[in-house]
DOPA-350969 format. One record per atom (N, C-alpha, C): atom name; z, x, y. Coordinates in steps of 0.02 Angstrom, whole numbers, plus 50000, padded with zeros to 5 digits. Atoms other than C-alpha are relative to their C-alpha. Example, Ala and Ser with C-alpha at 12.3 -4.5 7.8 and 13.67 -1.06 7.14 Angstrom:
2
[N; [50000; 50045; 49941]] [CA; [50390; 50615; 49775]] [C; [50000; 50045; 50060]] [N; [49997; 49958; 49941]] [CA; [50357; 50684; 49947]] [C; [50037; 49961; 50055]] 
% end
This chain:
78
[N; [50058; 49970; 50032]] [CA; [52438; 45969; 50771]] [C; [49948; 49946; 49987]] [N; [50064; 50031; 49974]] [CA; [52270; 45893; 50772]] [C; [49940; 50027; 49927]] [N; [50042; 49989; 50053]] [CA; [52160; 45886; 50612]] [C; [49907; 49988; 50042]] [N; [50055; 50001; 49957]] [CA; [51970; 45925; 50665]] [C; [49958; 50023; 49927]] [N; [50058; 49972; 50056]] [CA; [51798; 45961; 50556]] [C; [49937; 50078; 50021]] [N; [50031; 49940; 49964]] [CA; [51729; 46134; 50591]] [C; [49937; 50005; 49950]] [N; [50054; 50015; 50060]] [CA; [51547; 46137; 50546]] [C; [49953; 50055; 50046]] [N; [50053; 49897; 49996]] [CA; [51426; 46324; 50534]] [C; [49931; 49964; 49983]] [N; [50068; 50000; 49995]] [CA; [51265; 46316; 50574]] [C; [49976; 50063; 49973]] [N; [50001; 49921; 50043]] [CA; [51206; 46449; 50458]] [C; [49922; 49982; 49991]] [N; [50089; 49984; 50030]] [CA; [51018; 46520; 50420]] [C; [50002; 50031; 49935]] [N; [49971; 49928; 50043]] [CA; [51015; 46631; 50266]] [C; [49918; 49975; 49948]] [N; [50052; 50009; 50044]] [CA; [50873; 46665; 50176]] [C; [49983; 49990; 49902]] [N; [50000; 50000; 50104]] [CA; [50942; 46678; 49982]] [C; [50074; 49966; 50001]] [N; [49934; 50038; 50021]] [CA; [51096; 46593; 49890]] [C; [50055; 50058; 49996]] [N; [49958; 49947; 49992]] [CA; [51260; 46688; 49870]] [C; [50038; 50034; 50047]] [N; [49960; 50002; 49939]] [CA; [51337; 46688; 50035]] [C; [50055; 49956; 50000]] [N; [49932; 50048; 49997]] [CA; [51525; 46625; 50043]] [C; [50028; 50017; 50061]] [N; [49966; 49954; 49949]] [CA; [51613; 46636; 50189]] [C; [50086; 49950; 49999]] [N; [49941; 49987; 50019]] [CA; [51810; 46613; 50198]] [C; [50031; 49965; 50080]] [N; [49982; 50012; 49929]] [CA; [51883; 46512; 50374]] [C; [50074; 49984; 49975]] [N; [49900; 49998; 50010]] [CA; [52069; 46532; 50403]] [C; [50016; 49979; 50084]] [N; [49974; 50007; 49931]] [CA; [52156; 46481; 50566]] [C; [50085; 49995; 50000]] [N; [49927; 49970; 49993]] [CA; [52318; 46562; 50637]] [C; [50021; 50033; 49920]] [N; [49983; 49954; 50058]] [CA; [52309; 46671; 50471]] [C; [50004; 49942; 49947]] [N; [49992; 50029; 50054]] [CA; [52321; 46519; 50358]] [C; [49952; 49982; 49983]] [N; [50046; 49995; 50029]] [CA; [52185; 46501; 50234]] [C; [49971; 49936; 50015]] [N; [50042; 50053; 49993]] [CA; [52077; 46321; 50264]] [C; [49968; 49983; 49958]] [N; [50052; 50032; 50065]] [CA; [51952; 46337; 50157]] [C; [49931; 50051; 50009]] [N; [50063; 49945; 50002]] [CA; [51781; 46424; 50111]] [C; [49954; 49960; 49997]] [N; [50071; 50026; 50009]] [CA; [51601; 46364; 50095]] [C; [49944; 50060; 49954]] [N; [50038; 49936; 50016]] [CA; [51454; 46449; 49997]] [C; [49928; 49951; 50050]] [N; [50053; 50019; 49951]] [CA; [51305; 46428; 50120]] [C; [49941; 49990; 49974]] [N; [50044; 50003; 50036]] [CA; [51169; 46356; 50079]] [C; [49923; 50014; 50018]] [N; [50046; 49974; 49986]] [CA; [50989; 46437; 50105]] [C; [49947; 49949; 50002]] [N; [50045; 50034; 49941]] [CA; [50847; 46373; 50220]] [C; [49944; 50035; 50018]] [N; [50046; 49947; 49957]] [CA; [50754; 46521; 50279]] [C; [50033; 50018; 50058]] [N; [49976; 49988; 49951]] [CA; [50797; 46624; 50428]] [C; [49977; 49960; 50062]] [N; [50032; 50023; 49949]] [CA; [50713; 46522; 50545]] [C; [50024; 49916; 50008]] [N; [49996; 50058; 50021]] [CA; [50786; 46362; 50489]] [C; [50089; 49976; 50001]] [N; [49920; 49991; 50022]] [CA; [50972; 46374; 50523]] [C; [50015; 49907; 49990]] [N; [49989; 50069; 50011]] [CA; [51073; 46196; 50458]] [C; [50066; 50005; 49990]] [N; [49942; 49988; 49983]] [CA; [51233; 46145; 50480]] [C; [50041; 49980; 49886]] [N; [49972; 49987; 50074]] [CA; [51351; 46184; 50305]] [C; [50052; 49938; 50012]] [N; [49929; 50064; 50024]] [CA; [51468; 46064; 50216]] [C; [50070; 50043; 50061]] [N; [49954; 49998; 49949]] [CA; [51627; 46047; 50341]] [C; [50064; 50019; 49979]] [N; [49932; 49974; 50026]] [CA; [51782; 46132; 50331]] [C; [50061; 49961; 50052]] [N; [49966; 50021; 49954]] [CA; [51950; 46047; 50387]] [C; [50043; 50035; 50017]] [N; [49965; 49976; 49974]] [CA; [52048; 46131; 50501]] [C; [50067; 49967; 50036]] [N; [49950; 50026; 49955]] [CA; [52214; 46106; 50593]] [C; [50020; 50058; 50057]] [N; [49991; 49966; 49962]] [CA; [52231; 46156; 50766]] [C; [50058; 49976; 50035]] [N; [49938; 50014; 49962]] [CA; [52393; 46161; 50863]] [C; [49992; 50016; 50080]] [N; [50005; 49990; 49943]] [CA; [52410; 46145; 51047]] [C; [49989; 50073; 50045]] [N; [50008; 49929; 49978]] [CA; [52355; 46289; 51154]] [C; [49964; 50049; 49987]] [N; [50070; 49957; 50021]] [CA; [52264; 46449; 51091]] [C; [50014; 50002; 49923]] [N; [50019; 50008; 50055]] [CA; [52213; 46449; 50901]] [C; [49958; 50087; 50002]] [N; [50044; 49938; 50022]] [CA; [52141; 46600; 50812]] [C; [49967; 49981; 49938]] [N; [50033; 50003; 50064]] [CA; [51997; 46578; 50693]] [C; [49959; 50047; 49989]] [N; [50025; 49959; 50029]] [CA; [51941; 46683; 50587]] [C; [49942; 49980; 49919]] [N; [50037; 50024; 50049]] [CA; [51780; 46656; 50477]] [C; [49977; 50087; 49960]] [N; [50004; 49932; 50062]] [CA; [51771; 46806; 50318]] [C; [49934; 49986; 49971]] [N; [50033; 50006; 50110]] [CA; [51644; 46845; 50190]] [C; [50036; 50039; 49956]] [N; [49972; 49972; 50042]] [CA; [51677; 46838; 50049]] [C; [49961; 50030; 49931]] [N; [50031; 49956; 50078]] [CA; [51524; 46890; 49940]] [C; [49929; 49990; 50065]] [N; [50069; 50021; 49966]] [CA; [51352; 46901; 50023]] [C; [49920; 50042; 49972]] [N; [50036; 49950; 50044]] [CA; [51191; 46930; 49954]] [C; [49919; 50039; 50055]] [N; [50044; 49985; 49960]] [CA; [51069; 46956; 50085]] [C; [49988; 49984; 50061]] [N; [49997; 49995; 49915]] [CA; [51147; 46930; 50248]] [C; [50006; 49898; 50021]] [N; [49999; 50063; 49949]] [CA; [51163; 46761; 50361]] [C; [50014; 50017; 50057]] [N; [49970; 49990; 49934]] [CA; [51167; 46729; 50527]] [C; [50020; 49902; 50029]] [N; [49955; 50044; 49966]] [CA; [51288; 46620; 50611]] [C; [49979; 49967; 50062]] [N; [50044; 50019; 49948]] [CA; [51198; 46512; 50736]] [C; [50049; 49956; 50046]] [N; [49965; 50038; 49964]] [CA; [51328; 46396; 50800]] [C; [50052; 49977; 49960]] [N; [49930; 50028; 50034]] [CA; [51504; 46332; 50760]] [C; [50021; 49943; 50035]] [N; [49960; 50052; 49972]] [CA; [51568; 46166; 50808]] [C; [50058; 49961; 50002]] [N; [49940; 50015; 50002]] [CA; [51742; 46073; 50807]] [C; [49964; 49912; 50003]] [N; [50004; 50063; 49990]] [CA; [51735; 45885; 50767]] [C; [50066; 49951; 49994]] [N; [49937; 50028; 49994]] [CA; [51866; 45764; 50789]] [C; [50004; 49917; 49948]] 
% end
């Protein structure tokens, strides 16, 4: 298994957005996103993940949201 930094490029125009990243069903960790404007997406504090050889399932939740985000890009860092 292979520790990596998964980092959301998020837009969102107001505060109050959390979102919830789990991989292979086990919880990771959450972020509350932090607002920019929609036009302005920026990459959020980094969540650490552990990926195991082969295929991985990730799953990013909300978990409160107050006026939407959009998800612009997701990256894996090593």
């Amino acid at each position: 298994m292979t520790l990596y930094q998964l980092v959301l490029d998020v837009a969102a125009e107001q505060s109050g957005n959390v979102l919830e990243v789990s991989v292979n069903a086990a919880r990771a960790g959450s972020l509350a996103v932090q607002p920019d404007g929609w036009d302005s997406p920026r990459p959020q504090q980094p969540v650490t993940v552990t990926l195991r050889a082969g295929y991985n399932t990730l799953r990013i939740t909300t978990l409160a949201a107050s006026n939407g985000f959009d998800l612009r890009q997701l990256s894996l860092q090593q």
